[in-house]
Each structure stands twice: as C-alpha cells, then as structure tokens.
C-alpha positions in Angstrom: 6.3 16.5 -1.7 3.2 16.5 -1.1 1.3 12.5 -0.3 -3.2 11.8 -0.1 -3.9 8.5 1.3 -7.8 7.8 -0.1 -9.3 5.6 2.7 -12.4 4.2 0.2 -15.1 2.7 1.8 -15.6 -0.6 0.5 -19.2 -2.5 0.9 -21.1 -4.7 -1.1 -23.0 -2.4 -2.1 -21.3 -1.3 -4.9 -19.9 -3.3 -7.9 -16.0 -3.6 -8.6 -16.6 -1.5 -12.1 -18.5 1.2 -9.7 -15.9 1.6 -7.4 -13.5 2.0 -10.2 -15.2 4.7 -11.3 -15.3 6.5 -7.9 -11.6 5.8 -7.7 -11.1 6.9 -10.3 -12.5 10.3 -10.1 -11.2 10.4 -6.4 -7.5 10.5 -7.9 -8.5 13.0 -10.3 -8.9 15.2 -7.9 -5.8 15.2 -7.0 -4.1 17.4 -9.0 -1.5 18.8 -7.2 -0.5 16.1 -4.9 2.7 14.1 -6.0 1.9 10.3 -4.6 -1.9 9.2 -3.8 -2.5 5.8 -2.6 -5.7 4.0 -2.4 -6.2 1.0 -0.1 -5.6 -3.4 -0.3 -8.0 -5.0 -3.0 -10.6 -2.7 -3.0 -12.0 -3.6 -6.4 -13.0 -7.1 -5.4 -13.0 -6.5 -1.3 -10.1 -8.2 0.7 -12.8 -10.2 2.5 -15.3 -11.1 -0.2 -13.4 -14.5 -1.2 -16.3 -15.2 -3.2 -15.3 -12.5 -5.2 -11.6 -12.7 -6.2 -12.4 -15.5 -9.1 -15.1 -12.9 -11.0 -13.3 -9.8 -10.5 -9.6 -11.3 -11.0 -7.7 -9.8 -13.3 -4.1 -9.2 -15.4 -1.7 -6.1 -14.9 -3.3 -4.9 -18.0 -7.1 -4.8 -16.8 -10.0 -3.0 -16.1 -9.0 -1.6 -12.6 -4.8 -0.8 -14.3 -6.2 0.8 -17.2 -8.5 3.4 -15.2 -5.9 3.8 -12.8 -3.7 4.5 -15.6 -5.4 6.9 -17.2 -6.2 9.2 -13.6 -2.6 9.2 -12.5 -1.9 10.5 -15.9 -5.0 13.1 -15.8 -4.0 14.3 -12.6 -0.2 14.2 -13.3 0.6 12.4 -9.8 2.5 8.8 -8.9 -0.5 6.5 -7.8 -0.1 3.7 -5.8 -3.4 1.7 -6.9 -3.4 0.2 -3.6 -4.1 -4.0 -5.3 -5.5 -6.2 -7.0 -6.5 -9.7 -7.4 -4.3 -10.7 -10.4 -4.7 -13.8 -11.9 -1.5 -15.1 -13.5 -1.6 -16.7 -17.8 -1.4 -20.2 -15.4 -4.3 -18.9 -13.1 -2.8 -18.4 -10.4 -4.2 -15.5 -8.2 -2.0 -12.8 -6.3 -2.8 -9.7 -4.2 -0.9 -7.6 -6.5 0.6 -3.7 -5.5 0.7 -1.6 -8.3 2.3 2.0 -8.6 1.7 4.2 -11.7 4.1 7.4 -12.5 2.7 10.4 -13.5 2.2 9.7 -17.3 0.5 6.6 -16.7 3.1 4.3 -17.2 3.5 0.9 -14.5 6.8 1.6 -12.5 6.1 -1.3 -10.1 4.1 -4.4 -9.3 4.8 -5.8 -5.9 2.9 -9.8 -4.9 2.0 -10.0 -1.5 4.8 -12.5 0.2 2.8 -12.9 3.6 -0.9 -14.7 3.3 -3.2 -14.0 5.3 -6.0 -16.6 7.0 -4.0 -19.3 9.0 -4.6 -22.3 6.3 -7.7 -20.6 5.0 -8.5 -17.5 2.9 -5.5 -15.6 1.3 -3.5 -18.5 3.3 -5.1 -21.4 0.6 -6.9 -19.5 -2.2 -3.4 -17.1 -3.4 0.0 -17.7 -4.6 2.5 -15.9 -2.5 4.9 -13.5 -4.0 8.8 -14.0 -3.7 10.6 -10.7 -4.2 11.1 -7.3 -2.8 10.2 -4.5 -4.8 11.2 -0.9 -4.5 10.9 1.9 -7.4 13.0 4.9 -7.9 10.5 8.4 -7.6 10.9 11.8 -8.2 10.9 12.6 -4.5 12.6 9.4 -3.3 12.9 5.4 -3.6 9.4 3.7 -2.9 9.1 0.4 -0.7 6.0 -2.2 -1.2 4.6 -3.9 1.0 0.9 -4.9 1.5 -1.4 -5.4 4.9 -0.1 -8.6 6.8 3.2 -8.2 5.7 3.4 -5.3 8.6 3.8 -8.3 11.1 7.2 -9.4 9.7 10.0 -7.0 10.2 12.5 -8.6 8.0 10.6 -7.4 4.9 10.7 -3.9 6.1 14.7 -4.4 6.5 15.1 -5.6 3.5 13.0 -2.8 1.7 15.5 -0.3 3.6 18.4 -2.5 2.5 17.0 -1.9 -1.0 17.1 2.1 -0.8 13.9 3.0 0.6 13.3 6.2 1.7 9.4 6.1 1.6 6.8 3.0 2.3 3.4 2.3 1.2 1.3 -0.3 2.9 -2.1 -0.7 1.0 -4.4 -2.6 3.3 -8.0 -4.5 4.4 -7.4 -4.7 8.7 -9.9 -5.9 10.7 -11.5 -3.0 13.1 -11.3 -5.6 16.1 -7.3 -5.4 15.6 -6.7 -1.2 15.2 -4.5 -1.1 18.4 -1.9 -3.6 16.2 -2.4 -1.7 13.1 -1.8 1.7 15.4 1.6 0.0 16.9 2.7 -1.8 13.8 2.6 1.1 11.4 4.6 3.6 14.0 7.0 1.0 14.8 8.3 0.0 11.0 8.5 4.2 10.3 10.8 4.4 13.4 13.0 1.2 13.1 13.2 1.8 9.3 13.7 5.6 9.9 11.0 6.2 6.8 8.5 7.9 5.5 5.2 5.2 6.4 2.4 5.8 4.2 -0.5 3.4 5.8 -4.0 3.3 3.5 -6.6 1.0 5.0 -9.7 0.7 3.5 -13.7 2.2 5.6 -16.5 -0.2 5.3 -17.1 -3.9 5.9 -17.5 -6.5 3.5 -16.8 -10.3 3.5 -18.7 -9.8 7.1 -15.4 -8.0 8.2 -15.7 -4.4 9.4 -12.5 -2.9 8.3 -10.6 -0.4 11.1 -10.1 2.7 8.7 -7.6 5.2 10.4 -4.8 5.4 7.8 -1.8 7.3 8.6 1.3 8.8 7.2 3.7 8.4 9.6 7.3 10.2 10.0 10.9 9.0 10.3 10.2 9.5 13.8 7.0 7.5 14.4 5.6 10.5 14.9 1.8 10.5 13.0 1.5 13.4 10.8 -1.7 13.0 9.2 -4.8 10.2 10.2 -8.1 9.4 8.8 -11.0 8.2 11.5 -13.4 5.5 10.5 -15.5 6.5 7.4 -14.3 7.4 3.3 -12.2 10.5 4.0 -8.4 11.4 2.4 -5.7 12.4 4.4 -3.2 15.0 2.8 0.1 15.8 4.3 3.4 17.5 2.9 6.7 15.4 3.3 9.9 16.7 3.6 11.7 14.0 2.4 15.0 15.5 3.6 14.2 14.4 7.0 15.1 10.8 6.2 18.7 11.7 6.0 18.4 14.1 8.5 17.1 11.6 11.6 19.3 8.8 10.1 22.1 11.4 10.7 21.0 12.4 13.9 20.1 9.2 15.6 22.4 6.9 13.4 20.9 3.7 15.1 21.2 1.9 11.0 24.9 2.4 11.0 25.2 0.9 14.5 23.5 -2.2 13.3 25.5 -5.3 13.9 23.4 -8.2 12.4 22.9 -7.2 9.3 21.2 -9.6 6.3 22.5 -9.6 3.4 20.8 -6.8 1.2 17.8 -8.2 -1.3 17.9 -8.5 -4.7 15.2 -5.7 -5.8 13.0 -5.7 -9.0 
C-alpha cells in the first residue's frame, strides 16, 4: 500500500478557510496513494489558542466536509490529521478524523493526553476517554494524536486493539525534534507497526513547529522523512512485514505483564 504524509506549513498568514482549500487540493493530488495524512489542528493552528473558539467546529463542518469530498475525488483513506471540535455542550476536543475512500467518516479519535502543564490544551480542552482503531483495506488503523507519543500505554493498548498501522497527526515544537526523532522510532519498534508521523512546517502561536515527519517501519527503521519546510513524503508499505517481524522477533508473545485489552470504538 502505498502512504503520503502532507507536512502543511501552518502560519498566520493564511486563514483556516484558505488552508482548507490548499488541503484540499493537496489530497487531490493524490490519486493513487491509498492513506494520506495531514498534520494536528492545522485549520485553526495547534498554538493559536486565540483561535480554537472562532474556528471550532462539529464532525460535520467546514474542514470534514472538504476533506470529505477530496478523499472521495482522489479515491484514498485520509486521515484529516484534527480539529478543534466543539461538542452540542461546548465543549472543545482535538479531534482525529479518518475518511475512507468514498467520503464516508470511518473514525473519530479525541485526544486523551493535554498538552500545556495546567495551561493551554491542559485547561482550555476536554480530554478524550477511548481508544480508537478502524478496520482498512490494507490493515487495522491506530489513533493517536501529538503528546500522546509520551505515554506508551496508549500505544499498547492500540496494539491490544488489532493495530497493524499508526497515525500520529501532530503540532511539536522545533526546540524538542530530538524527542519527536526517539519517540516516533521507539513506539514503531515496541509496537512492531507501521508508524506514520505527520507534523506540521511553519510557526504560529509564536511556536516554530519541528517538521520532519516520518513513516517509520516495524523495525524502527525510517523509510521516508520530510525536512523542515511544506513538502509530502510518499512511501510504499508492505504491510506483510508486520506479521513477518512479529514472527521473527516474537518479543509481543513473550510479554508477561500484559493489560487487559481496551475496549475499541
């Protein structure tokens, strides 16, 4: 199968209904590809809190509807990366949401770690309470989002849960690449997945973002990497080679403190 990670540059330059638009036509492009993913709340800016009130919106909005409609045009499973979503109570979330190749939403995953030690994502989001993977054509899809890289008991559960294949959508700061660099390898090789990592170029919120998404192989081995600017990153996936290494380095069946496995939605 064959996976584009679309590292947008976000800046305030541009307005959440222009980048849209450039997303848009970005995944259009596409044709071809079987799963493109586009980076952590890039409509609004993961760092522009001033933003995530006026640009907040349902499932059903702006940003789902034209994401809807390119995943269907170029006939490919998007991972829209996410969006601030406010809830019918008002409640915001940085929502994960993964489109199948007519269009329809196959999964909608809220962030479960916040971000901002009492401030920021920390104080101004709910937190979500559930892991999420989707059955694929090519394989069973595990979300996750940013921060949630630095706790390795959702990444268990997401392999207790069946997945083969996980996308982290995300907004890291520049002055922390070196963890992004570690983290990413290290959940692809303890989960023995397919890592698909989609950071976001630019700076906004005063935050220059670190860029340098990855797909990343069973092995921890990087098989595709973007530098610092807007650029995609296109790699074919064999997705044999989960079972494969799990065969031939069964460190999962030799596990001995096992949690019990998640329920999934």
């Amino acid at each position: 199968m064959r996976a584009s990670l679309i590292q947008l540059s976000v800046d305030s330059s541009e307005t959440a209904e222009e980048r849209r638009h450039r997303a848009a036509s970005l995944v259009r492009g596409r044709t071809g590809d079987d799963l493109v993913v586009l980076p952590e709340l890039w409509t609004a800016g993961a760092w522009s809190y001033d933003r995530w009130g006026p640009d907040a919106e349902g499932v059903d909005g702006a940003t789902a509807e034209a994401m809807s409609a390119a995943a269907r045009q170029a006939g490919v499973w998007l991972h829209a990366g996410s969006i601030v979503e406010r809830d019918a109570d008002g409640t915001l979330y940085n929502t994960a949401l993964l489109f199948d190749r007519a269009g329809d939403l196959h999964g909608r995953y809220r962030k479960i770690h916040r971000y901002g030690f009492d401030t920021g994502e920390a104080t101004l989001m709910g937190g979500g309470d559930g892991i999420v993977t989707v059955p694929a054509d090519f394989g069973v899809v595990g979300l996750a989002i940013c921060y949630d890289l630095r706790f390795p008991e959702l990444f268990r559960g997401l392999l207790d849960a069946g997945a083969e294949l996980i996308v982290v959508p995300a907004a890291w700061p520049a002055a922390r690449l070196s963890h992004w660099q570690l983290l990413t390898r290290t959940r692809a090789l303890e989960e023995q997945v397919f890592l698909l990592a989609c950071c976001a170029a630019g700076a906004h919120g005063g935050m220059r973002q670190a860029g340098h998404s990855m797909i990343i192989d069973p092995w921890g081995t990087v098989l595709g990497a973007a530098g610092t600017t807007e650029e995609t990153v296109t790699v074919d996936l064999d997705m044999a080679e989960v079972t494969r290494i799990r065969t031939e380095l069964p460190v999962l069946r030799d596990r001995v403190l096992a949690i019990q496995a998640p329920t999934t939605r």
